[in-house]
Structures are given as structure tokens and as C-alpha cells.
VODO-638451 format. One line per field, with one value per residue (C-alpha): residue number from 1; residue in three letters; chain; z, y, x. Coordinates in pm, 1 decimal, m for minus. Example, Ala and Ser with C-alpha at 12.3 -4.5 7.8 and 13.67 -1.06 7.14 Angstrom:
BEGIN
n	1	2
res	ALA	SER
chain	A	A
zz	780.0	714.0
yy	m450.0	m106.0
xx	1230.0	1367.0
***
This chain:
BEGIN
n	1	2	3	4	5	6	7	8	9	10	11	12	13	14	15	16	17	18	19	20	21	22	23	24	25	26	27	28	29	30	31	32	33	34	35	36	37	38	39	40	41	42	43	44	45	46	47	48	49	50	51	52	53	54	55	56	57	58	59	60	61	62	63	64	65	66	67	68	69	70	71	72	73	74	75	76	77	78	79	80	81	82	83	84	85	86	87	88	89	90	91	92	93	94	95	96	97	98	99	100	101	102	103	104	105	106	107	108	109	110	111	112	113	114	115	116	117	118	119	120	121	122	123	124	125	126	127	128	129	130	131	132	133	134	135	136	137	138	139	140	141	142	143	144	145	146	147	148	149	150	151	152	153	154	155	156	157	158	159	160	161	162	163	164	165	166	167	168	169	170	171	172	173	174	175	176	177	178	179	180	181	182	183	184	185	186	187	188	189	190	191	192	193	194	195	196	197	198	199	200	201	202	203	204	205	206	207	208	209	210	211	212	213	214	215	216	217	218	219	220	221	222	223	224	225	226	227	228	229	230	231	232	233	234	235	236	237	238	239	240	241	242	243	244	245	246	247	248	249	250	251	252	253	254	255	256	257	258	259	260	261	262	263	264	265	266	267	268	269	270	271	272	273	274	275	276	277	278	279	280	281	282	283	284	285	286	287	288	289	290	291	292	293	294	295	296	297	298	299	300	301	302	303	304	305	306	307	308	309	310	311	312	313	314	315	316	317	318	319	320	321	322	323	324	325	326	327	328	329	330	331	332	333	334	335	336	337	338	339	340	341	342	343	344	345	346	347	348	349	350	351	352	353	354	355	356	357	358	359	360	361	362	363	364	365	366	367	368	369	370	371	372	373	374	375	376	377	378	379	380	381	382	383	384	385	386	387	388	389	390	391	392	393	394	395	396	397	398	399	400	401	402	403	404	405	406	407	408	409	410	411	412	413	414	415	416	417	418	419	420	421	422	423	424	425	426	427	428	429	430
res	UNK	UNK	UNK	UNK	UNK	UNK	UNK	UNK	UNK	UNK	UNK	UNK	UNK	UNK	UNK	UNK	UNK	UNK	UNK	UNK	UNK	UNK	UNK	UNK	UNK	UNK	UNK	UNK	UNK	UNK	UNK	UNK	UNK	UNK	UNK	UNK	UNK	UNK	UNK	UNK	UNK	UNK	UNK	UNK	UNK	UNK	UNK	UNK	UNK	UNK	UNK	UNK	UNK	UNK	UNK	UNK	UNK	UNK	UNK	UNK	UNK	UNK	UNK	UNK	UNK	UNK	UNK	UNK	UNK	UNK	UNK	UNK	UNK	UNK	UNK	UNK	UNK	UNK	UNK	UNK	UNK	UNK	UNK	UNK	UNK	UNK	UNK	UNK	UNK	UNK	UNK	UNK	UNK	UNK	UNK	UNK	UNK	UNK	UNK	UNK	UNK	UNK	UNK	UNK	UNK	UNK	UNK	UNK	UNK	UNK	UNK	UNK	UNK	UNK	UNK	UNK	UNK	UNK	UNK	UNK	UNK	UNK	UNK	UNK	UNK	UNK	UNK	UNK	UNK	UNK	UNK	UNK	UNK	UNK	UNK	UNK	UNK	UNK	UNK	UNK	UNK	UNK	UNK	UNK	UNK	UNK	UNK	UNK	UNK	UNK	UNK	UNK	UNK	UNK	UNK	UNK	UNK	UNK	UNK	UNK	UNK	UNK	UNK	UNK	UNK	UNK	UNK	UNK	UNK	UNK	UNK	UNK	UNK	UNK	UNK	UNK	UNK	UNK	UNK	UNK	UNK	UNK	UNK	UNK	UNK	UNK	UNK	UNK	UNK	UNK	UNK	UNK	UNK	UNK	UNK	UNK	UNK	UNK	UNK	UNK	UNK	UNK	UNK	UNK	UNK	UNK	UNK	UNK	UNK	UNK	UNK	UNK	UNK	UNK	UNK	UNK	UNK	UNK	UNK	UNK	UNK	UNK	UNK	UNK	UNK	UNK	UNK	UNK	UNK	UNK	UNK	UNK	UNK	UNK	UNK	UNK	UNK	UNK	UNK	UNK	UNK	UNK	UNK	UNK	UNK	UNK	UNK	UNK	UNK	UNK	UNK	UNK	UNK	UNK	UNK	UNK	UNK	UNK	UNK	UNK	UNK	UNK	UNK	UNK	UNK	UNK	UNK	UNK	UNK	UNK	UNK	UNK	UNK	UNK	UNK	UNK	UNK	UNK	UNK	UNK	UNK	UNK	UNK	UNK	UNK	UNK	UNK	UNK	UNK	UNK	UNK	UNK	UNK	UNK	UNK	UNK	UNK	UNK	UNK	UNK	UNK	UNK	UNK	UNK	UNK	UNK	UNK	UNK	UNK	UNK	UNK	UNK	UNK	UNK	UNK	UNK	UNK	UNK	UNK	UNK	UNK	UNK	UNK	UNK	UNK	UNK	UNK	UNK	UNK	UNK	UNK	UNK	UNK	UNK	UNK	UNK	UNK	UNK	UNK	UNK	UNK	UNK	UNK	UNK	UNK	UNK	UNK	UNK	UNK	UNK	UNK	UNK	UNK	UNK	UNK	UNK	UNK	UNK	UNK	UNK	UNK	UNK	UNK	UNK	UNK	UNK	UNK	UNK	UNK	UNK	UNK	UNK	UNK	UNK	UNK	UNK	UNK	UNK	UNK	UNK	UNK	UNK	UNK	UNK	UNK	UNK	UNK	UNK	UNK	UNK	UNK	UNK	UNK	UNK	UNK	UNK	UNK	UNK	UNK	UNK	UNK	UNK	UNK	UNK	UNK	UNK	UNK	UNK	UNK	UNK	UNK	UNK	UNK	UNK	UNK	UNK	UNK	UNK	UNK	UNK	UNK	UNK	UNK	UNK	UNK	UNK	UNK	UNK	UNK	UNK
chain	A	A	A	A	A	A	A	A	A	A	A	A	A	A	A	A	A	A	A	A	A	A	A	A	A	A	A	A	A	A	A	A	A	A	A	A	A	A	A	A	A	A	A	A	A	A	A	A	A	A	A	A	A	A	A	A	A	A	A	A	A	A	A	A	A	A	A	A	A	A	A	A	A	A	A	A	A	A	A	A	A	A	A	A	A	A	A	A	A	A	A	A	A	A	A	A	A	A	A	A	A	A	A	A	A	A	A	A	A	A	A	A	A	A	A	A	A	A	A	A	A	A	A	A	A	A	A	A	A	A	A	A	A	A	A	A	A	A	A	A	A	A	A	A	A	A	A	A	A	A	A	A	A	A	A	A	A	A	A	A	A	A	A	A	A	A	A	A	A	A	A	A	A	A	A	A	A	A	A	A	A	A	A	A	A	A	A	A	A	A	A	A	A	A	A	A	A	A	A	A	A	A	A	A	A	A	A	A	A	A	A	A	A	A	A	A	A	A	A	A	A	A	A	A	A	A	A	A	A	A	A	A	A	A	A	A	A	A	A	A	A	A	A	A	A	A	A	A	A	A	A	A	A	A	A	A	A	A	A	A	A	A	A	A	A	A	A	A	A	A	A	A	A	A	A	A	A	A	A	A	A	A	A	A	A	A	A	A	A	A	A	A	A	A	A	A	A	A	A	A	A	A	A	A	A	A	A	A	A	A	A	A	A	A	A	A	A	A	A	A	A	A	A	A	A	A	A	A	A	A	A	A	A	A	A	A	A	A	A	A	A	A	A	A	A	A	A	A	A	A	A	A	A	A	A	A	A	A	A	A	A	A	A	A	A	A	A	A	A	A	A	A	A	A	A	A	A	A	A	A	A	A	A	A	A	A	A	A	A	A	A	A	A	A	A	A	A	A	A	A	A	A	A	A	A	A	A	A	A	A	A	A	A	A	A	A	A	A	A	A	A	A	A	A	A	A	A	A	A	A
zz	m21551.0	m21674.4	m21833.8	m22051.9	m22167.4	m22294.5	m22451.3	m22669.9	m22786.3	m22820.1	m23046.6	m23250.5	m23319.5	m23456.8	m23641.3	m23817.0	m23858.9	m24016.4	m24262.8	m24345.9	m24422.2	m24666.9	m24836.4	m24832.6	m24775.5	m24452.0	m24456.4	m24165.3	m24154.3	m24076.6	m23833.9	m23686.8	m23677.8	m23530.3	m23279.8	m23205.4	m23105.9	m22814.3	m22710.4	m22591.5	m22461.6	m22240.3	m22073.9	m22248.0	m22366.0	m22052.7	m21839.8	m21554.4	m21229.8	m21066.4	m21249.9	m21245.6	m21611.7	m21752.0	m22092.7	m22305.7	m22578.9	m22844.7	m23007.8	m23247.8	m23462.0	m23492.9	m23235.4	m23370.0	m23388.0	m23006.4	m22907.6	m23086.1	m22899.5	m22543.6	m22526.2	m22582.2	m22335.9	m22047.6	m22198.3	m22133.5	m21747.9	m21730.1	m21862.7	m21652.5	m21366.8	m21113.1	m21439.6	m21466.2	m21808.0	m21999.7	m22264.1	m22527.7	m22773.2	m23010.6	m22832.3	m22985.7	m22848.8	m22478.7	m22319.9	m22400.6	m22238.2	m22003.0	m21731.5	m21849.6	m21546.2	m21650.8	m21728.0	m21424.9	m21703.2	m22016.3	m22227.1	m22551.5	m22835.6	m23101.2	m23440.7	m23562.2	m23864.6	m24242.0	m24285.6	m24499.5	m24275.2	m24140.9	m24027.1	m23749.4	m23667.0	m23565.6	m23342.1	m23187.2	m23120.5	m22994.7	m22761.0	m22632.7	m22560.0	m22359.1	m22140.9	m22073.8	m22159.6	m22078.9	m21725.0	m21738.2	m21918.4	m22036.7	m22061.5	m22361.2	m22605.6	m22798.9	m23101.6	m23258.7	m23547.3	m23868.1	m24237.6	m24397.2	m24015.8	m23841.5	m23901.0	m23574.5	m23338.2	m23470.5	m23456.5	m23092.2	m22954.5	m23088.0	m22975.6	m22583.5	m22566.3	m22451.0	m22486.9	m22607.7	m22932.5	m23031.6	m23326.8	m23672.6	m23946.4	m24217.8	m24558.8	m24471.0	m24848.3	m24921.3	m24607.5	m24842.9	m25210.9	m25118.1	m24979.0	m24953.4	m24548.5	m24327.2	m24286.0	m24663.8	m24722.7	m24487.3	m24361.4	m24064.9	m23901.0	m23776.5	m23533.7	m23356.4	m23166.1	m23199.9	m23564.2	m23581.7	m23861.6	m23811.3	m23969.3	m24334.4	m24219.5	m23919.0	m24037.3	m23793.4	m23659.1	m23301.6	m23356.6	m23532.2	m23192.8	m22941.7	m23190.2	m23076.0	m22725.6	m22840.3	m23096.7	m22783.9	m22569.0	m22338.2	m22310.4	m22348.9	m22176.2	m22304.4	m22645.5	m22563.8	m22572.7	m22330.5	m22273.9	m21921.6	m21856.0	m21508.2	m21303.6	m21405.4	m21812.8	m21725.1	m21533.8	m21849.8	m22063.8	m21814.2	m21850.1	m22242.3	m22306.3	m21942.7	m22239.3	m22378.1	m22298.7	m22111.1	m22345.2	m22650.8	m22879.6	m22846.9	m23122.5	m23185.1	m23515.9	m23626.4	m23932.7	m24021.7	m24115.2	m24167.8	m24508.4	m24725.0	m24953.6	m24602.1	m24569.8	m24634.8	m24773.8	m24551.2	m24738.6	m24786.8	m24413.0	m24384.3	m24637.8	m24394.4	m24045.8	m24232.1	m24316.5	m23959.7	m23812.5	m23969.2	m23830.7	m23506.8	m23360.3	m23030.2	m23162.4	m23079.9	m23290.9	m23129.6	m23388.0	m23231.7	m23362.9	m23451.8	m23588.8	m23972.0	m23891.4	m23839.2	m24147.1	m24168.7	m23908.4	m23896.2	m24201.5	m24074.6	m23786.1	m24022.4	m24188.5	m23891.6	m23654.2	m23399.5	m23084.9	m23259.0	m23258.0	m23068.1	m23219.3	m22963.8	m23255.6	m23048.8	m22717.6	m22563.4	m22486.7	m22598.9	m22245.3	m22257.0	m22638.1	m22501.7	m22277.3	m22476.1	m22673.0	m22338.6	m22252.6	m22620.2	m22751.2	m23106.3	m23315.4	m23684.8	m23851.7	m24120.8	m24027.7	m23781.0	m23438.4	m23265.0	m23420.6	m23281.7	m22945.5	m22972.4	m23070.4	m22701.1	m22564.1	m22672.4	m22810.0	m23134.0	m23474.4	m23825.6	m24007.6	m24342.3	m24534.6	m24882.8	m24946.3	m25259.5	m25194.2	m25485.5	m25413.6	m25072.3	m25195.6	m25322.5	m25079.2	m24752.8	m24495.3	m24665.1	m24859.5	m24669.1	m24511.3	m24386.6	m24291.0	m24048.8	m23929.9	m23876.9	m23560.1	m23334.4	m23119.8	m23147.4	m23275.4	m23613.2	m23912.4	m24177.1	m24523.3	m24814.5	m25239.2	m25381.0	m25664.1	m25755.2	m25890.6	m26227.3	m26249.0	m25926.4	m26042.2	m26176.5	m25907.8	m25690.9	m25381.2	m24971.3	m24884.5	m25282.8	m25378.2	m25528.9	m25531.9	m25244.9	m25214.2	m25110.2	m25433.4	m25411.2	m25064.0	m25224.2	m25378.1	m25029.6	m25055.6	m24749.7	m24771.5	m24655.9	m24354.6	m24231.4	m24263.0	m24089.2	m23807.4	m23850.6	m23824.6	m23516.6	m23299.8	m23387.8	m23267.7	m22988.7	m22870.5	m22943.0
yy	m3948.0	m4128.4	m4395.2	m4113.0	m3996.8	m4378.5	m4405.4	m4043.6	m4229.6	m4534.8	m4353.1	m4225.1	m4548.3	m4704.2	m4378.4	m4445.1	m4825.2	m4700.0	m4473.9	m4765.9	m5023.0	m4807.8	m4639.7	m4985.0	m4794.1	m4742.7	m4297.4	m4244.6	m3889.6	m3871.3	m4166.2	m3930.6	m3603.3	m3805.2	m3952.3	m3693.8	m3480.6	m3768.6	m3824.2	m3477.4	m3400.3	m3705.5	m3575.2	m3812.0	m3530.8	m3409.3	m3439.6	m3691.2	m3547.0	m3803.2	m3736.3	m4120.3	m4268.1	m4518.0	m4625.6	m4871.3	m5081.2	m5301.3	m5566.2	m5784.0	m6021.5	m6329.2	m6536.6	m6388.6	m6010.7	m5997.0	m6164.9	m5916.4	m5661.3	m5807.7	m5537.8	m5267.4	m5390.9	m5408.4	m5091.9	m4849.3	m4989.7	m4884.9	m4504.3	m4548.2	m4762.8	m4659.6	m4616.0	m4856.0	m5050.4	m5285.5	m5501.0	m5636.7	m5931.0	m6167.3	m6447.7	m6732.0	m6527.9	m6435.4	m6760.8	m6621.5	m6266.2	m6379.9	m6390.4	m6093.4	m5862.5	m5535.3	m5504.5	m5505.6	m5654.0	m5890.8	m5897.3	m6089.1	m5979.3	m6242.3	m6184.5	m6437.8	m6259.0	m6164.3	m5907.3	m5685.3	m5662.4	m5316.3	m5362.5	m5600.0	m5523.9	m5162.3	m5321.2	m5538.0	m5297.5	m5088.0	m5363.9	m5438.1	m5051.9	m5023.1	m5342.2	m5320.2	m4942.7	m4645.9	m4628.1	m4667.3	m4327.0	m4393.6	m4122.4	m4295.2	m4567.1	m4729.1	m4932.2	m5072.5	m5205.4	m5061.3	m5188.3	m5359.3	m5514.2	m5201.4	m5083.2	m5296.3	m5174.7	m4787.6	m4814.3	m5005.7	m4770.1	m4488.5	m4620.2	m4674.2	m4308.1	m4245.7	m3887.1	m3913.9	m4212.7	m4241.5	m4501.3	m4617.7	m4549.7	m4775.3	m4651.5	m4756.9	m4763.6	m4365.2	m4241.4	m4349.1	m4206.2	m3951.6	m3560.7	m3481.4	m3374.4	m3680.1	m3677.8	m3655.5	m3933.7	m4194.2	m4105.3	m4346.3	m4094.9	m3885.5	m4154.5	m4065.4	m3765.2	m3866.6	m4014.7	m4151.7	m4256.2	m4420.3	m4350.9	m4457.6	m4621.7	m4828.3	m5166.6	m5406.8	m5485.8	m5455.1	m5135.9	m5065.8	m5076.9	m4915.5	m4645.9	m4563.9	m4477.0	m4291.3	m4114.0	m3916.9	m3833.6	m4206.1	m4359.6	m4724.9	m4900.8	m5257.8	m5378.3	m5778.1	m5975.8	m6156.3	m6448.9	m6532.3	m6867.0	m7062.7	m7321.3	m7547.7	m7489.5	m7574.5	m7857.0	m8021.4	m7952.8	m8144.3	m8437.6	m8431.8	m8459.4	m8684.0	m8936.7	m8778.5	m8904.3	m8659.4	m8633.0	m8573.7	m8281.0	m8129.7	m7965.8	m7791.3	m7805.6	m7552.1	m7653.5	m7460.0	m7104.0	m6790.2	m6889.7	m7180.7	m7021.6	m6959.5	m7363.1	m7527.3	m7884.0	m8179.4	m8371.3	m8120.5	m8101.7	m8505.7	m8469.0	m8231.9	m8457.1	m8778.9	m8588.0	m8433.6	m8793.6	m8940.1	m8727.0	m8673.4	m8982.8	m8820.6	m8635.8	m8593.0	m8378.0	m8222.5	m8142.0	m7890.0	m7691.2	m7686.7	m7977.4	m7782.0	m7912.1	m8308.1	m8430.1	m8322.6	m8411.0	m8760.8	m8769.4	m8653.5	m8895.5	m9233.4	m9127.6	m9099.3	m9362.1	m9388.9	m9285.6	m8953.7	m8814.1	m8658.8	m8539.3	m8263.1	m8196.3	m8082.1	m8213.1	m7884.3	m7497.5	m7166.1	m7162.6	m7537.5	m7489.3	m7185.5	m7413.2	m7733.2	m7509.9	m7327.8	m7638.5	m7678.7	m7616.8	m7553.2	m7424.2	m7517.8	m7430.4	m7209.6	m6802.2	m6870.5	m6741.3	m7015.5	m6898.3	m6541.7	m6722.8	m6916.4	m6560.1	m6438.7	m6735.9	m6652.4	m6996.7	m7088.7	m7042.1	m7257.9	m7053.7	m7119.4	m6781.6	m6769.6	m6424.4	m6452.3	m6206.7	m6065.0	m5870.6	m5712.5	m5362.5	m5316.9	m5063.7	m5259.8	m5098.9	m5248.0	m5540.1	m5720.8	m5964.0	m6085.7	m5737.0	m5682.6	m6053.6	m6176.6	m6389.7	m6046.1	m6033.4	m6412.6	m6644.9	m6728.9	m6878.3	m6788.4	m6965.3	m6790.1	m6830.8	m6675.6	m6547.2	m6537.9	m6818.8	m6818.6	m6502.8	m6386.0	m6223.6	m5923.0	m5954.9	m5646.8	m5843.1	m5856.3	m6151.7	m6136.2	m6462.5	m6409.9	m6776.8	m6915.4	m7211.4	m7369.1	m7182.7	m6973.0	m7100.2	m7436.0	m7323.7	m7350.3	m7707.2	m7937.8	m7985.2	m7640.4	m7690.6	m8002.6	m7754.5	m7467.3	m7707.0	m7820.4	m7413.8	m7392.0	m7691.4	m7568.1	m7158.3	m7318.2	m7515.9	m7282.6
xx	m5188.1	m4933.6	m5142.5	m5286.2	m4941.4	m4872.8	m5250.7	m5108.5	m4822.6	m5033.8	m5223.9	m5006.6	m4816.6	m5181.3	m5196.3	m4877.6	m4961.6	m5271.1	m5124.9	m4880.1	m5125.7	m5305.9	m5038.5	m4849.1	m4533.8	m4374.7	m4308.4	m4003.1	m4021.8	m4399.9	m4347.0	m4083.1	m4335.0	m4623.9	m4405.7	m4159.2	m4456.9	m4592.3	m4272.8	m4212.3	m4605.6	m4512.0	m4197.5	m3928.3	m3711.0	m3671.7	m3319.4	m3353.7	m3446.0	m3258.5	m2899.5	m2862.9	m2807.5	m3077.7	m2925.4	m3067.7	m2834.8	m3011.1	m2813.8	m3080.3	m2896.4	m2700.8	m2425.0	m2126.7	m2222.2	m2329.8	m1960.9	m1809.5	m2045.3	m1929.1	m1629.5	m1843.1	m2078.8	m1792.2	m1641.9	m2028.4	m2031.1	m1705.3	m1768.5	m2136.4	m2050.7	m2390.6	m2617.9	m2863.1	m2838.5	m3093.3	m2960.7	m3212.7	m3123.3	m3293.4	m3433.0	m3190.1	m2842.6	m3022.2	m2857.5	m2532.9	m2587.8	m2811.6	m2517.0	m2342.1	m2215.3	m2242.0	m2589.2	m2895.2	m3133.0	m3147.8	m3438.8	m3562.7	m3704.3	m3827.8	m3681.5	m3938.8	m4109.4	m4078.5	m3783.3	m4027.4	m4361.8	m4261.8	m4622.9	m4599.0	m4256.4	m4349.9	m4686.4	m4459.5	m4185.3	m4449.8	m4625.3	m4247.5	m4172.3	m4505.6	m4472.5	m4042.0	m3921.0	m4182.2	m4189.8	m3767.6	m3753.8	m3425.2	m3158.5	m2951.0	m3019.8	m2663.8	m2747.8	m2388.0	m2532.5	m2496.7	m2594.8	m2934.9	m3018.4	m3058.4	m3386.5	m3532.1	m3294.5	m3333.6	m3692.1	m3674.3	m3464.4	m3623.6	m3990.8	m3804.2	m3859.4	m3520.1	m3397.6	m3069.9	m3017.1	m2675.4	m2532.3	m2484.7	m2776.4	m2861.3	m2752.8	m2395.3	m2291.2	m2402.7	m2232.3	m1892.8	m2059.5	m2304.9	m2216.8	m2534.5	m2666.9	m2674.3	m3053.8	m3103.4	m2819.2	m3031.5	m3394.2	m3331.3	m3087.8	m3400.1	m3432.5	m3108.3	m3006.9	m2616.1	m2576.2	m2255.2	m2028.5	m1702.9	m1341.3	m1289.4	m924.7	m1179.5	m1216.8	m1318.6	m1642.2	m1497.7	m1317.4	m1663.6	m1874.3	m1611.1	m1591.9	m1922.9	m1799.9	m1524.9	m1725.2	m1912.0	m1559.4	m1570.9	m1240.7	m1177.0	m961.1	m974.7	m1020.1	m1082.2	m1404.0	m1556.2	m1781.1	m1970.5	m2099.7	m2148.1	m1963.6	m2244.8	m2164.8	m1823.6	m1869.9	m2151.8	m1838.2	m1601.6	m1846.7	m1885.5	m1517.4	m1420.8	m1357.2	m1053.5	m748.7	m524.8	m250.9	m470.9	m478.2	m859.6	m957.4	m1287.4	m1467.9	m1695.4	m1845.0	m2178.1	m2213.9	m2408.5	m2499.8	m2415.5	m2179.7	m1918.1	m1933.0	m1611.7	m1727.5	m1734.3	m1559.7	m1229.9	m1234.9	m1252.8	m953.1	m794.1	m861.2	m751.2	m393.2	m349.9	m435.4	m161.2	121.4	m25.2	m237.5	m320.6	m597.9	m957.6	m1165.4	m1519.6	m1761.7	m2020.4	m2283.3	m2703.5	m2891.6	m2825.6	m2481.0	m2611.7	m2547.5	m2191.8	m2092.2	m2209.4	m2050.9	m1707.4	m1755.6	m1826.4	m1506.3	m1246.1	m1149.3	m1423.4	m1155.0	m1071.5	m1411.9	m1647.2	m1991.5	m2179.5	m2427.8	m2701.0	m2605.0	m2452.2	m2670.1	m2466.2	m2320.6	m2192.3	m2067.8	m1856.2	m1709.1	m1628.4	m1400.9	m1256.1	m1150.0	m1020.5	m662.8	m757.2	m1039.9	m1099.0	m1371.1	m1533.1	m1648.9	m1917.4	m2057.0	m1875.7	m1559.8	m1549.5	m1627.2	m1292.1	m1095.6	m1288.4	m1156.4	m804.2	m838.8	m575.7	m729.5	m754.5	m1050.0	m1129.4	m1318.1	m1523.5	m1329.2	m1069.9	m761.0	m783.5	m1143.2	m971.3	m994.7	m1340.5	m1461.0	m1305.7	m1530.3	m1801.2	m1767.9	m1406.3	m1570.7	m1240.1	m1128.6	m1416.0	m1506.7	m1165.0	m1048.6	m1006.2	m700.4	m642.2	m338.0	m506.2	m406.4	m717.7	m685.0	m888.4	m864.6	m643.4	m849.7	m1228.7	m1389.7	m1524.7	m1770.0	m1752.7	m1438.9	m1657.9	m1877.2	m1881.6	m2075.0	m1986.0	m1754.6	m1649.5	m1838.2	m2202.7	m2324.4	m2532.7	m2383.4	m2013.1	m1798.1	m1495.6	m1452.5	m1410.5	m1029.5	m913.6	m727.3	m725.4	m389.5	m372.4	m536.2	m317.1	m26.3	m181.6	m229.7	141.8	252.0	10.0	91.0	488.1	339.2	211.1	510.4	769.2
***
């Protein structure tokens, strides 16, 4: 019997993917119809007998965003502590909540596809839902994120069959410039019972996701991140920096990015290292990061003295890079996954962002990069331009600088870096 109910929705899914393929336009509201109608013949809108809570949260993209999801995480168990949650990720951040305590399950979903072939993302969503979510019949389904990336996770969460689907939509900007109904503003809303849209005056991405608790009457009682590893992570990071000497400064260098155009150049960071070296010799700076980052930071590495350098390019997991910069006492680096793991790690800050002062107050909520990716509840020092760079001035963009590459980020003088290490090692001692 209850294969049949699945082979319905089965059905209707193909149906849909059908319609898709020769229309060549994916139609939400007829997904929704077709669906909607399944869903219910097969009991998923129905209370669970059980009273217990199943819940389902659905967190898809990139390093950074997930750490900055970790509070919320803690922050549902402790609103639904005997509920039984499922956490699904993108395969590349799964090592990082694959020990996370609050959840009974972590799954992986692979991201691995075009951005525009609604086609296969909707077959695979579907193939996912079948094998991991429709015997759970969840009760809720939290999605956090919000903006052009949130079309998987409303569509996943919506295909999970769960009954109630609470979270952000995906036409962020018209929620701020259109007063038109909610479901006419953003199609995509039909795919959650609980639409929610947060405070103008809310700016960070944090704030952002807890929001989402508050925004259906659950308290919070912490707003910190978190970051779980194992004694075996910490002990591979033990072993990677055993060469250290004792009294040495560590400092952690995060040099890659997003995109390009949030890279600080290599060689205005060698600049920077080569000043700090000379008023403080017991340094050791640990370059970590993907094999994108290679390059640089052999490059950094050539141009330092060989005992105050480190390079973990590719030599540490997720787990181990937390670690290395646990066991850190600074962080310098560009605005970057690894980053927002130091401000979890309560570890001191030196982060260098593309975003010119001066384009602050173009729509914040939206396009202050800065405002809502800053180093959250962390000792920070973050050095930015002053002013946009050549056109970019009339350039209306997120993170205020339009060119791909390394550009208004590049007004950010190394000097300024030696002295926010200066102001920080003086924070830190006094």
C-alpha cells in the first residue's frame, strides 16, 4: 500500500518533468497543483499519530554559510530536544557536520550540476526524497537560506513531503520593493506553509537564520557558533604544527575566497608578513586552504624566511583545518569559509573585505556584504577601501565591487595590515 502512494507521487513528479522538458520552462505553480494533490492522497498532510517531531533542515551551499548555520542548528534541538532531526548538506561541507550533536542523521546531497538544468535537479531531488525522506514523514522542514541559491533547498524540502515548510523564499530583493501579496511577489513561496521574511533593521546572516526560530514563537537562548570535530582532528593538528616553537606567535592565513574579486593579492599580503616579521621575529605563519590556493601560497612561502612558515595547502580535511586554527592565536585572511570558522572559534581576527565604505547604504540587507558576512561575535579588526574603485562607484552590485577579479579590494594597503596586527597583539595583551 504504501509503495502505491510513492508510485502516485512518482508519477506526478515525471509528469511535471515532462511538461518541463517540452515547454522548456520550469511552471512552479502547476508543479505545486500536481504535487500538492499526491502529497495529500498519500497522507503527508496529516498530524503525526505519534506526537513526536520529525523535522527536516536543508542547508545546500558553501563552508562559510553552514558555520554560520551551526547556532541555529544547536538552537532547533534545544526548542525540540526528543524530535528526531535529519540534516542534509552538499557533499563538500558533510565532513564538517558530520559530527554535529544535535542532529540523529547527516546526509549528502551532490551539488554537482549546471545551476540552470531545473530538469535534473528536480529528478534528482526526487530520486533523493524517495530513497532518504518518504517513509520519515516529516512533521517540519527549516530551510535558512534565502536569495538566488534557494531554489534546491525549497524544492528538496518541499519534495520530503513534510507537512509543515517554514523559511526564507527566493525573490529576496521584491520582498523590500514590491507590496504586492507574498505569493504573487515570489512564486517559490507556494512551496512553504510558513513563509518567512525577516526585519528590515536584521542584518546579519546569523541573526538572519535564528530569526527563523523566533519568527514561529521558539526562544533562543544562545547566539554563538559552533564547530565539532574529534580528538583525532585535534591530535593531526598537534602533529602538523609540533614544529613550532613554543613561544611563537601562530598565526593562520586564509588566503582564497568565494570568488576572485574577495582575494587580497599575494603579493600585498607578502608586503604585509615581511613588515610584521620585522617587529616581531617570533612568528610562524600557517597558510591553509584548497589546492586553488597552491600557487599563493608557495609564493608567500619562497618569499619569507623558511622558519616562519608553514604551508598546509592540501595537507589537512575540514575537521583538521578547524583545528590548526583552534590551536591558532590569530587569523588573517581575506572573507572566506575558513574565516567564519576562526570567529566560531572565538579566534582573533585581521580580515581583509572587497566592500568600499562608501557603498554601505545601498539597500544593506541585501547588498552589505560586510554587514551580513562579518567576523560574528569575534575580536576583529576588518580593513576595507575607503571608496569605490574607478566605475564601480556607480555600480549598484552585492559586495560593492562589479569586477571578477582582485579590484577595489586591492585599495586596502599592506601597511594596514602590519598595524592591525600591531593593535591586536596590544588587544590581546592588555
Amino acid at each position: 500500500m504504501e509503495q502505491n502512494k510513492y508510485r502516485q507521487i512518482k508519477q506526478a513528479i515525471q509528469n511535471v518533468i515532462n511538461q518541463t522538458r517540452t515547454t522548456k520552462q520550469f511552471n512552479i505553480l502547476n508543479f505545486y497543483n500536481q504535487m500538492e494533490e499526491q502529497f495529500k492522497s498519500a497522507g503527508f498532510r496529516e498530524p503525526q499519530k505519534s506526537g513526536v517531531e520529525n523535522i527536516l533542515v536543508v542547508r545546500l551551499d558553501a563552508i562559510g554559510d553552514f558555520v554560520l548555520t551551526t547556532g541555529f542548528i544547536r538552537e532547533l534541538r534545544l526548542n525540540y530536544p526528543f524530535a528526531r532531526i535529519t540534516l542534509v548538506v552538499s557533499k563538500l561541507v558533510y565532513p564538517l557536520a558530520e559530527l554535529c550533536p544535535y542532529v540523529n542523521k547527516v546526509l549528502a546531497f551532490d551539488m554537482k550540476f549546471p545551476s540552470n538544468d531545473i530538469v535534473t535537479l528536480i529528478e534528482r531531488l526526487a530520486n533523493f526524497a524517495e530513497e532518504n525522506f518518504w517513509q520519515e514523514h516529516f512533521s517540519q522542514f527549516y530551510s535558512v537560506q534565502w536569495g538566488s541559491e534557494n531554489i534546491p533547498p525549497l524544492l528538496m524540502g518541499y519534495l520530503s513531503g513534510a507537512r509543515e515548510r517554514i523559511g526564507y523564499g527566493h525573490q529576496i530583493e521584491l520582498l523590500h520593493f514590491n507590496q504586492l501579496p507574498l505569493k504573487d511577489r515570489d512564486p517559490n513561496y507556494l512551496l512553504l506553509t510558513k513563509p518567512v521574511i525577516n526585519p528590515k533593521e536584521l542584518i546579519h546572516e546569523v541573526d538572519k537564520h535564528l530569526y527563523v526560530l523566533k519568527s514561529v514563537g521558539l526562544p533562543i537562548r544562545s547566539t554563538s557558533m559552533e564547530l565539532w570535530y574529534s580528538f583525532e582532528d585535534v591530535q593531526s593538528a598537534k602533529f602538523l604544527l609540533s614544529d613550532i616553537d613554543s613561544e611563537n606567535i601562530k598565526v593562520v592565513v586564509g588566503i582564497g575566497a568565494g570568488g576572485d574579486s574577495r582575494k587580497y593579492p599575494v603579493e600585498k599580503y607578502i608586503r604585509a608578513f615581511k613588515t610584521i616579521l620585522k617587529h616581531n621575529k617570533k612568528i610562524c605563519f600557517i597558510i591553509i586552504g584548497g589546492k586553488s590556493e597552491e600557487e599563493d601560497a608557495d609564493k608567500i612561502q619562497s618569499a619569507l624566511p623558511k622558519e616562519s612558515v608553514i604551508n598546509l595547502i592540501e595537507k589537512t580535511t575540514l575537521r583538521q583545518t578547524e583545528t590548526v586554527i583552534e590551536q591558532s592565536d590569530i587569523f588573517i585572511g581575506n572573507d572566506t569559509g575558513v574565516m567564519h570558522m576562526a570567529a566560531a572559534l572565538k579566534i582573533p581576527i585581521i580580515a581583509v573585505y572587497r566592500q568600499p565604505k562608501d557603498k554601505d547604504q545601498i539597500v544593506p540587507g541585501i547588498f552589505n556584504e560586510y554587514a551580513r558576512f562579518s567576523p560574528y561575535e569575534a575580536t576583529a579588526i576588518v580593513l576595507r577601501p575607503e571608496q569605490a574603485l574607478d566605475d564601480c562607484n556607480e555600480a549598484t552590485v552585492y559586495g560593492g565591487c562589479k569586477y571578477p577579479t582582485s579590484h577595489c579590494i586591492t585599495k586596502v594597503k599592506s601597511d594596514d595590515i602590519a598595524e592591525a596586527f600591531e593593535k591586536l597583539i596590544y588587544i590581546l595583551k592588555n
